[in-house]
C-alpha positions in Angstrom: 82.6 -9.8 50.5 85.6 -11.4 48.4 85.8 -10.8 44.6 85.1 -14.4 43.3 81.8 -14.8 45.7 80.6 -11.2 44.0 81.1 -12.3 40.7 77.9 -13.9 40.3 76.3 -10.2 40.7 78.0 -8.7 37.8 75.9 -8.3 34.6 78.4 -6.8 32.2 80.8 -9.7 31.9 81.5 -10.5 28.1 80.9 -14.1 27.9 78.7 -14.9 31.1 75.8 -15.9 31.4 72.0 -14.2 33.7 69.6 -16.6 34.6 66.1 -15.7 35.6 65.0 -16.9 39.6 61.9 -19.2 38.4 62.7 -22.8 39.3 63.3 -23.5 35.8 66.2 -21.5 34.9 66.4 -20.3 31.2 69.4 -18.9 29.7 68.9 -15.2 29.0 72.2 -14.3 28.2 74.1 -15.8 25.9 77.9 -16.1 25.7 78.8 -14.0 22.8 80.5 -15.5 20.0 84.5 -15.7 20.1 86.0 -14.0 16.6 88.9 -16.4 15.5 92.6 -15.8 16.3 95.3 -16.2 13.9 96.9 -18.6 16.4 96.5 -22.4 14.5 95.5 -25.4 16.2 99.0 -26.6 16.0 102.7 -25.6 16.7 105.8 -26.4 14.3 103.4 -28.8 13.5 102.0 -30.6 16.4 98.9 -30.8 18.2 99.1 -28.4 21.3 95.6 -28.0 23.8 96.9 -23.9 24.2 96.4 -23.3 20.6 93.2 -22.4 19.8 91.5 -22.3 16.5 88.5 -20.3 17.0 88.5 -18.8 20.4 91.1 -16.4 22.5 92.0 -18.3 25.2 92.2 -16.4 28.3 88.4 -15.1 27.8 87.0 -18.7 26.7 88.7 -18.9 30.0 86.9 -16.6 32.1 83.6 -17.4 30.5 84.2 -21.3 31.5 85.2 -20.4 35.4 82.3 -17.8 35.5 80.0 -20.4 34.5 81.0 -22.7 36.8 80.7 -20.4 39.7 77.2 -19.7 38.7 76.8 -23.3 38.8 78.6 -24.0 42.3 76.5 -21.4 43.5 73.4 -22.7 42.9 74.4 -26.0 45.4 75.6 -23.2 48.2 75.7 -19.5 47.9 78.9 -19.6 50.0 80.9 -22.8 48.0 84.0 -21.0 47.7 84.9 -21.1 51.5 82.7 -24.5 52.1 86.3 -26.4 51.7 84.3 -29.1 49.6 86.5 -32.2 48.2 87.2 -31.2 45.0 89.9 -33.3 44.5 88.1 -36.5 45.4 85.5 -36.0 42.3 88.5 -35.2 40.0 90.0 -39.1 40.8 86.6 -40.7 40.6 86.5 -39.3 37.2 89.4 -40.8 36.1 88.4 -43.6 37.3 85.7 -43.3 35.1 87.6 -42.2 31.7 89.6 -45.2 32.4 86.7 -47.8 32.3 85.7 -45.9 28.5 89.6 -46.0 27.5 89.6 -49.6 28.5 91.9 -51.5 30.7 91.3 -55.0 31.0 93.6 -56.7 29.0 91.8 -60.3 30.3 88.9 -59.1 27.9 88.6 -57.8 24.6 87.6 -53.9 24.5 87.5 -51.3 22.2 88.0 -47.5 23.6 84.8 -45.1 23.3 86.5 -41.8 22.3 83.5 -39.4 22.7 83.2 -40.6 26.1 86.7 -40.2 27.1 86.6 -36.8 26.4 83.7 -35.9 27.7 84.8 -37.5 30.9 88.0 -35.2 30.8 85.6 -32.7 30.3 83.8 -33.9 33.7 87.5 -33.7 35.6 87.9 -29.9 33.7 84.4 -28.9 35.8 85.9 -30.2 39.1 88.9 -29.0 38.4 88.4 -25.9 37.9 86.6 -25.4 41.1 89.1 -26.9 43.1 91.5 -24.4 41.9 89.0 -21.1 43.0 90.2 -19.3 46.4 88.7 -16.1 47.4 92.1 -14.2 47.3 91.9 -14.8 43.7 89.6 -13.2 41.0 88.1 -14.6 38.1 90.4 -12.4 36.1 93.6 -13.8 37.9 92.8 -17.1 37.9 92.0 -17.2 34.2 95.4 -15.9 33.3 97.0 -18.6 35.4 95.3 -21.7 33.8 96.6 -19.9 30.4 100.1 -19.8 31.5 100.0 -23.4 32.3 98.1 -24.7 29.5 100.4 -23.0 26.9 103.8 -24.4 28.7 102.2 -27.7 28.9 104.6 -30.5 26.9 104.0 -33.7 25.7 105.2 -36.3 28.1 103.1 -39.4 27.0 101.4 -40.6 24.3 99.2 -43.2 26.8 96.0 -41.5 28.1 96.3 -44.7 31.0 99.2 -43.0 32.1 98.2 -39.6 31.4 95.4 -40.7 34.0 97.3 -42.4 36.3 99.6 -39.3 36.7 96.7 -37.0 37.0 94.9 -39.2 39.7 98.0 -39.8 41.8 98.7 -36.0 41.8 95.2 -35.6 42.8 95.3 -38.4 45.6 98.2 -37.1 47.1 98.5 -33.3 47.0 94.7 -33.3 47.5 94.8 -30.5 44.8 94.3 -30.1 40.9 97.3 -29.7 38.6 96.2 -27.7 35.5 99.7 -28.9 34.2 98.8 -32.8 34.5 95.3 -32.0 33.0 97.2 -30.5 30.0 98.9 -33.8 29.4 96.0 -35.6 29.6 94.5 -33.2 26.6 97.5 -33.6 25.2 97.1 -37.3 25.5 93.2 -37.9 24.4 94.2 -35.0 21.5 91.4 -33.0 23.1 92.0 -29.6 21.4 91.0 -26.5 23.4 88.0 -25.4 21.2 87.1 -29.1 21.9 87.3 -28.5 25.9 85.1 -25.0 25.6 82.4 -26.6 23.0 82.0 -29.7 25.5 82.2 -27.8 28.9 79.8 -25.4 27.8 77.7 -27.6 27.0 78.1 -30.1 30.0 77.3 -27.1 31.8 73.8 -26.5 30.6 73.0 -30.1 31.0 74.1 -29.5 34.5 71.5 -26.3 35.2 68.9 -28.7 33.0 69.7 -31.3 35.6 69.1 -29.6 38.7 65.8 -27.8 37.1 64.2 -31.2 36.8 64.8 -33.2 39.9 68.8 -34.0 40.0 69.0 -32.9 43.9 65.8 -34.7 44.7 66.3 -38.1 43.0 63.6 -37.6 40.4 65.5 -36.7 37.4 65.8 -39.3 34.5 69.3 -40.3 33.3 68.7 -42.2 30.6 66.4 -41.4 27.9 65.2 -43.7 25.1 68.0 -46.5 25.8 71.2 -43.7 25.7 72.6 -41.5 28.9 71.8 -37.5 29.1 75.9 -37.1 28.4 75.1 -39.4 24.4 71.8 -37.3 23.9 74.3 -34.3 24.4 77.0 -35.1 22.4 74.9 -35.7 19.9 73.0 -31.9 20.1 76.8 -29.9 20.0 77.4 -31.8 16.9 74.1 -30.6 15.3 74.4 -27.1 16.5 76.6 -23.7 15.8 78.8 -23.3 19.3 79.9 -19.7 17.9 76.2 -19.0 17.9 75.1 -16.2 20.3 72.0 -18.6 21.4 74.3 -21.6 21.9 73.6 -22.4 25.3 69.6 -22.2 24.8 69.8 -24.2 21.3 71.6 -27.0 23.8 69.0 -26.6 26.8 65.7 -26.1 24.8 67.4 -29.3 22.8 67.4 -31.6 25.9 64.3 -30.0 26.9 62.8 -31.2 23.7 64.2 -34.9 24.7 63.8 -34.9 27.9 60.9 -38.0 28.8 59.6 -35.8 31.9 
């Protein structure tokens, strides 16, 4: 059996997450909290998306790719070696931030910030499962995202172009570029704590989905006039992401929201 497809097996993995087998999934293990590295949010100065405030990088890392093989798996046990096209959700998402940054200059629009980033945050979930092969551990591929996020420089200010250059990337090489993703952090100003507090969690809305009706058609996206994603950005503002319990606070949050 290859490495990545065992990894949902293992128990002892700092940072990852056991779910029990009844059809709706509670967290049982939390991710335990990340102790703060001297490391400062910026460089001579300037905003970088390696720097990290709170959390060391290559294990946020891990924990983020472990999650979202746990979540992968739960669609098909075997996703890795299904060849599924990755790269096609990443553009569609940009597709999407680009509607939120705004682009019609024939009409007056003002950019919704929260929702950009949360829909780089999308692009980082399919992303990052684009980039798993089974020849490659979670381990491995964890140190080569760091590599490439911490050499990532500043080549645009625009996060349109940022986008652009991502999507075209994307469309062409039908692959994801963790270096083009940087700019596009770099871009939005999406700082790395940022990316780990949102992905984490987008990915529990994601389990929340699928345990009431997303693969069936009978889940509710929109609750009391706002989308799941607004009802969640509004919990991981309320709550403590260093918390051991984070993940549950955030699921037993929606489930408290939640109209079904």
């Amino acid at each position: 059996m290859p490495r990545l497809v065992a990894f949902r097996q293992f128990s002892g993995i700092r940072g990852a997450w056991a779910f029990t087998s009844a059809p709706r999934c509670r967290i049982i293990a939390a991710i335990a909290p990340f102790h703060p590295r001297a490391t400062p949010g910026t460089e001579n100065g300037q905003y970088h998306p390696a720097n990290s405030e709170r959390f060391p990088m290559r294990q946020a890392i891990r924990t983020m790719l472990t999650m979202q093989h746990q979540m992968n798996t739960r669609v098909h046990e075997d996703w890795v070696n299904q060849n599924y096209e990755w790269y096609r959700a990443v553009w569609i998402e940009c597709g999407e931030l680009m509607d939120h940054i705004g682009y019609k200059w024939w009409k007056k629009q003002t950019a919704d910030v929260e929702q950009v980033r949360l829909e780089i945050v999308d692009i980082w979930h399919f992303g990052m499962s684009a980039l798993f092969d089974p020849s490659i551990d979670i381990d491995g591929l964890a140190q080569q995202i760091e590599v490439e996020l911490y050499h990532a420089e500043p080549e645009t200010g625009d996060v349109r172009l940022a986008t652009e250059a991502l999507a075209a990337h994307t469309l062409q090489s039908r692959a994801f570029s963790v270096a083009l993703f940087a700019q596009l952090m770099l871009a939005a100003e999406l700082s790395f704590d940022e990316l780990y507090q949102h992905y984490v969690g987008k990915n529990v809305l994601n389990f929340f989905r699928q345990d009431n009706g997303y693969k069936d058609g009978s889940y509710i996206k929109e609750w009391r006039g706002r989308e799941d994603n607004e009802h969640l950005s509004e919990l991981i503002a309320q709550l403590d992401d260093s918390a051991e319990d984070f993940p549950d606070q955030v699921y037993q949050g929606l489930q408290q929201r939640y109209p079904g």
